[in-house]
N, C-alpha and C positions, 0 to 999 in steps of 0.2 A: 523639517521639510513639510511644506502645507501645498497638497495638490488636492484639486476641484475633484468633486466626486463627480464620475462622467454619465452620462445616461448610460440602461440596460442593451443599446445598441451597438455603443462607441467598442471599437475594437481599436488595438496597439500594434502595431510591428517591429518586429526585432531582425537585421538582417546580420547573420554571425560573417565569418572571417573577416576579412582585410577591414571591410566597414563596420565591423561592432562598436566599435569607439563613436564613431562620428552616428549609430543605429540609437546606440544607447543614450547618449544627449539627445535625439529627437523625441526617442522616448520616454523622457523624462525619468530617466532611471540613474541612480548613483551604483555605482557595479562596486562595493567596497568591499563582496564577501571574502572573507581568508581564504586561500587556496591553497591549494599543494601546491609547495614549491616542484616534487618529482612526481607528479600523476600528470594527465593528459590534461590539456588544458580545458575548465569545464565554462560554463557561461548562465551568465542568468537570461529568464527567460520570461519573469514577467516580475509586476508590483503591485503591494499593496496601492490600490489607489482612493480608500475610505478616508473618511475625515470624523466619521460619528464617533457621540461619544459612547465610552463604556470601552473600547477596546482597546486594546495594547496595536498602536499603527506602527506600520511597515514592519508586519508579519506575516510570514506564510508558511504554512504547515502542511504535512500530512497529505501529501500527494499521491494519486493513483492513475495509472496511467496503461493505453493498449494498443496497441500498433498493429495497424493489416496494411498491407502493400504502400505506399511510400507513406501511408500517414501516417503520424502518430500522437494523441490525442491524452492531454493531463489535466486531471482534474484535483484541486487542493481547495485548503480553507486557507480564508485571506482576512486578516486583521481578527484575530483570537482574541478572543473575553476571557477575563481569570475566571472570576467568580459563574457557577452556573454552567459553565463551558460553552462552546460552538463559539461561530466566527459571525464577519459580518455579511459573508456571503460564501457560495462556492465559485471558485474564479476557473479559467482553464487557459489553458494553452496549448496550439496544434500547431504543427506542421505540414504540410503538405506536400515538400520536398526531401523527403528520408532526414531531418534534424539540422538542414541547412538554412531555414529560417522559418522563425516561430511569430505567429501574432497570438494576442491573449485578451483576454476580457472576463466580464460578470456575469453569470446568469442571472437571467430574468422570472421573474415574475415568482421570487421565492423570499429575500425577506424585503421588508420596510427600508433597510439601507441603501436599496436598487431605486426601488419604487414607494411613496408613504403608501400605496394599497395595497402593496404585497403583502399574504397575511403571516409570515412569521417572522418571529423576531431574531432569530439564529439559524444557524446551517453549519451543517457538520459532515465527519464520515462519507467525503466523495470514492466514489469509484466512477470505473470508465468502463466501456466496451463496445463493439462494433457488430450488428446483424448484416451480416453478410448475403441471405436470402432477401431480407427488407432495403437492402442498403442505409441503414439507420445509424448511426453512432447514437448510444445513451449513458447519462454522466446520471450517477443515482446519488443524490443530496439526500441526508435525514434532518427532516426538517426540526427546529425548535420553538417552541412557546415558552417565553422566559417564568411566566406564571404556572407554566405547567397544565394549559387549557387541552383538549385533543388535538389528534395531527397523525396525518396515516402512517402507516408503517413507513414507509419512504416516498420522494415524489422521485420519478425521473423525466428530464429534460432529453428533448430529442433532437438531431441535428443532421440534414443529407450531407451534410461535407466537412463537418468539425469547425466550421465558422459561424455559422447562423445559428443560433440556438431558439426553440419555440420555449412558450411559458408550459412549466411542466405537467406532467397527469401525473395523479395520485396511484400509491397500490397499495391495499390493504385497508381494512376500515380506520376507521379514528381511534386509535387504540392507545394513547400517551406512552405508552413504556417500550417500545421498539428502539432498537441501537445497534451500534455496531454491522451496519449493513454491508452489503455485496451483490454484483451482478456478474454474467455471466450467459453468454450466448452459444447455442450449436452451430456455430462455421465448418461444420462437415457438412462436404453437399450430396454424401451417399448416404448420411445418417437419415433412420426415420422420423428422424424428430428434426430433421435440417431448421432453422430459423425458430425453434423455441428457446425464449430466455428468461434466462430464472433467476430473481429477486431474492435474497436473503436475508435474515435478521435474524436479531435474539431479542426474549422477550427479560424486559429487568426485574419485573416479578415474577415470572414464573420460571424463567432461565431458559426455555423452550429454543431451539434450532429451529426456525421457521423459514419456508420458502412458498414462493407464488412463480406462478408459469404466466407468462406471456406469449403468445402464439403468433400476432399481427404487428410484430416493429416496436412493442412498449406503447401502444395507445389502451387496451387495454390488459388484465389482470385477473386472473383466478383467484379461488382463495386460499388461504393461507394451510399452510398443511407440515405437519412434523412426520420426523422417522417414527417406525412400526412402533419403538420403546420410549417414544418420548423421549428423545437426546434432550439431556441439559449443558448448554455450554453457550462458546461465543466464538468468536471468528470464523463461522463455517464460508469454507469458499468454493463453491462449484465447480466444478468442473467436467464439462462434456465428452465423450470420448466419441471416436468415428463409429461404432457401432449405435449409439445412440443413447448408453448407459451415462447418468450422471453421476459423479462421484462426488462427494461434498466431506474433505477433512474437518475438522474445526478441533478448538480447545476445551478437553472436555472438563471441567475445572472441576468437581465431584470426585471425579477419580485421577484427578492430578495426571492425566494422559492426552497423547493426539489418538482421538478416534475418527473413524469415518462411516457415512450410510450412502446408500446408494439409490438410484431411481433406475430402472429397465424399461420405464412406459412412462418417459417422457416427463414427467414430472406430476404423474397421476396418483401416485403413490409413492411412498418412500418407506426402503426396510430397513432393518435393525444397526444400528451403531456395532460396527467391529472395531477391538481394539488397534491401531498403530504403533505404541510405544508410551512407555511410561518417563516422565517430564521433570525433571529437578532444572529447575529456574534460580539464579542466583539475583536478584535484585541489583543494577548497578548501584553505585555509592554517588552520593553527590546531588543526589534530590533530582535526576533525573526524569524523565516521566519514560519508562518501559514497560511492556506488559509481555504478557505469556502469547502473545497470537501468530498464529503461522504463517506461512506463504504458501502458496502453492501456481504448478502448472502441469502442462498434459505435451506430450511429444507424438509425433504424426503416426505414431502407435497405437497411442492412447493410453501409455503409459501416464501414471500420475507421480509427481512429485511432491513434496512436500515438504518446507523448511520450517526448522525453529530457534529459539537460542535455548542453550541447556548447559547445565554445569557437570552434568553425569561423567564425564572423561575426564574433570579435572580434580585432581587430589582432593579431598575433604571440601570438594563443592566450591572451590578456592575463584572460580570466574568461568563465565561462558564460552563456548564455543556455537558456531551455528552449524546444527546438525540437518539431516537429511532420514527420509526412507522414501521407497516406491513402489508401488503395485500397478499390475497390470490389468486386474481387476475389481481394483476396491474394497478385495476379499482378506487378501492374504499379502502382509506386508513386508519388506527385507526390513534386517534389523537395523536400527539406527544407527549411523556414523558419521563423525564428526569432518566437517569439510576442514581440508587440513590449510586453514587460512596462516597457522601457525603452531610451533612445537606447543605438546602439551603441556607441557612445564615451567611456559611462559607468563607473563605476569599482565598480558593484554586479555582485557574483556569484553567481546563482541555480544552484541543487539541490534534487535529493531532492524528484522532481515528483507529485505524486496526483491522479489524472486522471480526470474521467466527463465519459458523453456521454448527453443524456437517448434513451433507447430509442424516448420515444412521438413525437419531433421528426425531420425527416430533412432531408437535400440543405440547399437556403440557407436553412432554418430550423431545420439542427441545433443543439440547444444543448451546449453545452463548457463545463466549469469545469476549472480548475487551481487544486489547491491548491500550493506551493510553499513552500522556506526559501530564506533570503537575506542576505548582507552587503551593507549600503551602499558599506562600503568593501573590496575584494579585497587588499587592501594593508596586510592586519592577522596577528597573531599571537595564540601562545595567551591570552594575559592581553590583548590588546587589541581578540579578534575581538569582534562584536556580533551575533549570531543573530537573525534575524528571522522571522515567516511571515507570509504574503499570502496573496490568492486573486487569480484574473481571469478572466472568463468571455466568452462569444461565443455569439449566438444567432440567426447567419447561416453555420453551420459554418466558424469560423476565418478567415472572409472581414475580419471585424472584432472589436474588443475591445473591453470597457469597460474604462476606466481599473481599475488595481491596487486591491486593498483589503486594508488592513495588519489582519490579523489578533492578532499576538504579537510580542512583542518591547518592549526590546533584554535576549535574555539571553544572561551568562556561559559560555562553553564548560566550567568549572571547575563550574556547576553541574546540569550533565547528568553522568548514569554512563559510566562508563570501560570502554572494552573493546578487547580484544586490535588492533582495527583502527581505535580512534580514542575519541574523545566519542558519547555516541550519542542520537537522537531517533526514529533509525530507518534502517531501508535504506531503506522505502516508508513512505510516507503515502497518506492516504484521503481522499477527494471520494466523494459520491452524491449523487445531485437526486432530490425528492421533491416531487411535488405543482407541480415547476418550478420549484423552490428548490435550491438550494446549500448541498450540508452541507460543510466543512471539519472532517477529524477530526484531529489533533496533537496532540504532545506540546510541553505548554509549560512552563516553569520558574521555579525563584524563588528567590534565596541558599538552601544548607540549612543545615536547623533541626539546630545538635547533629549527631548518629551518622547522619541520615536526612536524606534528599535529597527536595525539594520538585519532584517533577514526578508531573505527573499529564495526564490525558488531557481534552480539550478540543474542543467545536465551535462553531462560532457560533450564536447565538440567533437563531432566526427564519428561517436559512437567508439567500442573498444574492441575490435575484431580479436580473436586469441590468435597472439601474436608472439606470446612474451615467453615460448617456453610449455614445458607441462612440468609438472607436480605431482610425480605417482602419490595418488591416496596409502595413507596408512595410520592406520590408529597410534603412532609411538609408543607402541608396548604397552599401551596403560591401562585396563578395564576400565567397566563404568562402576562408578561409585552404586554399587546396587542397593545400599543399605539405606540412603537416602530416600531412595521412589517411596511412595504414600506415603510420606510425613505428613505435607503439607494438606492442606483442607482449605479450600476458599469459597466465597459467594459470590454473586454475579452484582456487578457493579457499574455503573453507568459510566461509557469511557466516552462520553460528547466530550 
C-alpha cells in the first residue's frame, strides 16, 4: 500500500457505525485488524500515512490518551524505526462527540517527515491531556536526534479543540538523555493550584524522576526539579488531587518497587519517595517488548490508583497478573492485589496495563477501567505466542469486577514491528471514560501486506459501560511469592 504523505494541516475523518465501511474507504484505510470474535466490536481510528524511509510503514504504537466532557483526545507514534527507536512522527486522534466519530492527523512542526525543516529526526513517548482553566489540550512528544545532537526534555503541542494543533514549545533545557515522559493537569477548580501542569521525565544517565510546572496552558515552563532524595526510576505519572497535592507513582527500578513522592505547593517542591509495593515482573516469552511501568489515576476524591503487571500471586513466579494499590494521600498505601482478571492457577499472562479512573465518581463508587494485553497460554514462543487484548472494569473502586471483555486478538508477534527490545504494541496503552463509558485505545494487527505492516490503532465502539456482571475480588487463596521481591537489580534504559 503506497499513500502520499499529506501536509502538517491535512486532517482524516472516520465516521463509526452504519457508515464505517463506506468512512473507511474514503479514508483510505484497509480495516484488516484481527478482532474478537466475542468482545464488542472495536474500530480503527486512524493510519500510518508516511512513506519515508528507515521505518517499518503502516504501524502504530503506543497510544495515550484523556477525555474531559464529550472529548476525547489520543496521541500515538506512527510508522516506528527498529534500529535507534522513535517513529516518524506523533499522530492523534479526537473525538468530539463522546467516540462516535473520530478525525486524526500528524503533528507539526516536530520531525523532517512532517516538514524537511522540522528539526528532529524521531518522535516518540506521546501523552495527552486537557487544561481545563486554559482550555488548552496538550499531546507531549519526546523528541529524537538520530545522531544523538541536543533536544529538550520534551516539546508539547497545543490545541483549543483537539483538531488544530500549533508548532510546539519546548520544556526543559537541551539535555539529550530525557525519556520516558508524561503529563498531567489540575482540573480541580477549587484546588490551589487549579490550571498547573506538570511535565515529567527520567533522566538515562542519571535515572533522576524529573518534573517541570507550567502555570499559563503549556506555553511556558519552570525548571526542572526531583523528589527531596533524588528518586531514581522511570514511569513517574502525576497525578493531581482536589486539594492541590500532586502525587507522582513511578518504577523505582533500584529497589525493584512502585514508589511514590509527592508536591503540596504546586510543584515548587517535591518530597521524599515512599515506598508502594515491592514488584516481581515475569518477562513475557516470545520476544515481546514489555516493561516494568505502571498506570495510574485519581477518583473525585482524590484517591490515587495505581496499576502494574507482577508475578508475586502466581506460583514460582509462573506469569503475570495485573495488580493494584491506593492511597488517599500518597503517604500510606493499601497492599497490593491482583485484579481478578483470572483464577490464579491459570496458565494466561497479562501486561502492558492502560488504566483510568472516572474523575466525576469517588470512594465505593469509583469507576476503574483496565485496558490490558494477554497470552492464554505463558507457555509459548516466538512463532507460537498468541497476543491478545481485553478490558475489565469496576464501579465500586476495585472492591469488585465485571467479568473480562476480549477486545483483539489472536495476533502474531511476527506481525507487530520489531525493535531493539523486542515486538512492539507499545510500552503503555490507553483507557479514558467518557460520559461513563470505556474507551479502550490499542494497537491491533493483521498478517502484512507485501513491504507494509498491517497495524494500526483501535478503540472500541460505543465505549464499555459495566454491564456484564460483577466479580467479587479475591485473592484465590494464594499468597505472594515473597521470597522473590529484591532478587532482581536493573538499570535505567532508554525505552524510545
Amino acid at each position: 500500500m503506497v499513500i502520499s504523505s499529506p501536509s502538517a494541516s491535512k486532517r482524516w475523518r472516520l465516521v463509526l457505525g452504519s457508515a464505517l465501511a463506506a468512512a473507511l474507504v474514503t479514508a483510505g484505510i484497509t480495516a484488516r485488524a484481527n478482532l474478537a470474535p466475542n468482545g464488542p466490536p472495536i474500530v480503527q481510528i486512524s493510519q500510518d500515512t508516511f512513506v519515508n524511509h528507515g521505518s517499518q510503514h503502516q504501524t502504530e504504537v503506543e497510544p495515550g490518551s484523556y477525555g474531559f466532557g464529550n472529548t476525547v483526545v489520543v496521541a500515538y507514534q506512527t510508522g516506528r524505526f527498529n534500529l535507534n527507536g522513535g517513529s516518524s512522527d506523533v499522530s492523534w486522534a479526537t473525538s468530539i462527540d463522546g467516540g462516535k466519530t473520530w478525525e486524526y492527523g500528524n503533528l507539526p512542526g516536530i520531525t523532517k517527515y512532517t516538514n524537511s525543516h522540522d528539526p528532529f529526526d524521531r518522535a516518540s513517548d506521546p501523552t495527552v491531556t486537557y487544561d481545563a482553566k486554559h482550555g488548552v489540550w496538550l499531546i507531549e512528544t519526546l523528541p529524537l536526534i538520530a545522531a544523538g545532537g541536543p533536544r529538550p526534555a520534551m516539546v508539547i503541542s497545543r490545541s483549543t479543540d483537539g483538531l488544530r494543533w500549533h508548532n510546539p514549545v519546548s520544556v526543559g533545557p537541551n539535555l539529550g538523555d530525557s525519556d520516558k515522559t508524561w503529563i498531567n493537569c489540575d482540573n480541580w477548580s477549587n484546588s490551589p493550584h487549579f490550571g498547573n501542569c506538570y511535565a515529567e521525565w527520567d533522566s538515562t544517565s542519571t535515572g533522576e524522576v524529573n518534573l517541570s510546572t507550567s502555570k499559563d496552558g503549556g506555553l511556558t515552563w519552570g525548571p526542572a526539579k526531583n523528589s527531596a532524595d533524588g528518586a531514581v526510576g522511570q514511569g513517574g505519572l502525576p497525578e493531581p488531587q482536589p486539594n492541590g497535592n500532586v502525587v507522582v507513582p513511578f518504577w523505582a527500578f533500584g529497589n525493584v518497587a512502585i514508589e511514590a513522592f509527592t508536591s503540596a505547593d504546586g510543584g515548587t517542591s517535591w518530597g521524599s519517595s515512599v515506598f508502594v509495593a515491592n514488584v516481581n515482573f515475569r518477562g513475557p516469552n516470545g520476544g515481546i517488548r514489555a516493561l516494568t511501568l505502571p498506570g495510574a489515576g485519581i477518583d473525585g476524591s482524590g484517591r490515587v490508583y495505581v496499576v502494574w503487571a507482577d508475578c508475586s500471586f502466581r506460583t514460582n513466579c509462573s506469569s503475570n497478573d495485573i495488580v493494584f494499590s491506593s492511597s488517599k494521600d500518597g503517604a500510606t498505601w493499601s497492599a497490593a492485589a491482583p485484579i481478578p482478571i483470572d483464577p490464579l492457577n491459570s496458565t494466561i499472562d497479562h501486561f502492558i496495563p492502560g488504566f483510568a479512573v472516572d474523575p466525576n465518581t469517588k470512594g465505593s463508587s469509583a469507576h476503574l477501567a483496565l485496558t490490558y494485553y494477554y497470552y492464554p497460554n505463558v507457555n509459548c514462543g516466538k512463532f507460537t505466542c498468541k497476543l491478545h487484548a481485553a478490558m475489565i472494569s469496576s464501579h465500586d473502586g476495585g472492591a469488585s469486577w465485571a467479568p473480562p471483555v476480549e477486545l483483539a486478538g489472536p495476533i502474531k508477534l511476527t506481525w507487530l514491528p520489531n525493535t531493539s527490545l523486542g515486538r512492539m504494541v507499545g510500552d503503555y496503552v490507553a483507557t479514558s471514560i467518557v460520559n461513563g463509558n470505556a474507551y479502550a485505545f490499542l494497537a491491533s494487527a493483521d498478517r502484512p501486506s507485501g513491504q507494509f505492516f498491517e497495524e494500526a490503532l483501535f478503540t472500541n465502539k460505543s465505549g464499555v459501560p459495566d454491564i456484564f456482571g460483577t466479580r467479587r475480588f479475591t485473592p484465590f487463596g494464594l499468597r505472594p511469592v515473597s521470597h522473590l521481591n529484591n532478587q532482581r537489580r536493573t538499570v535505567p534504559v532508554p525505552l524510545d
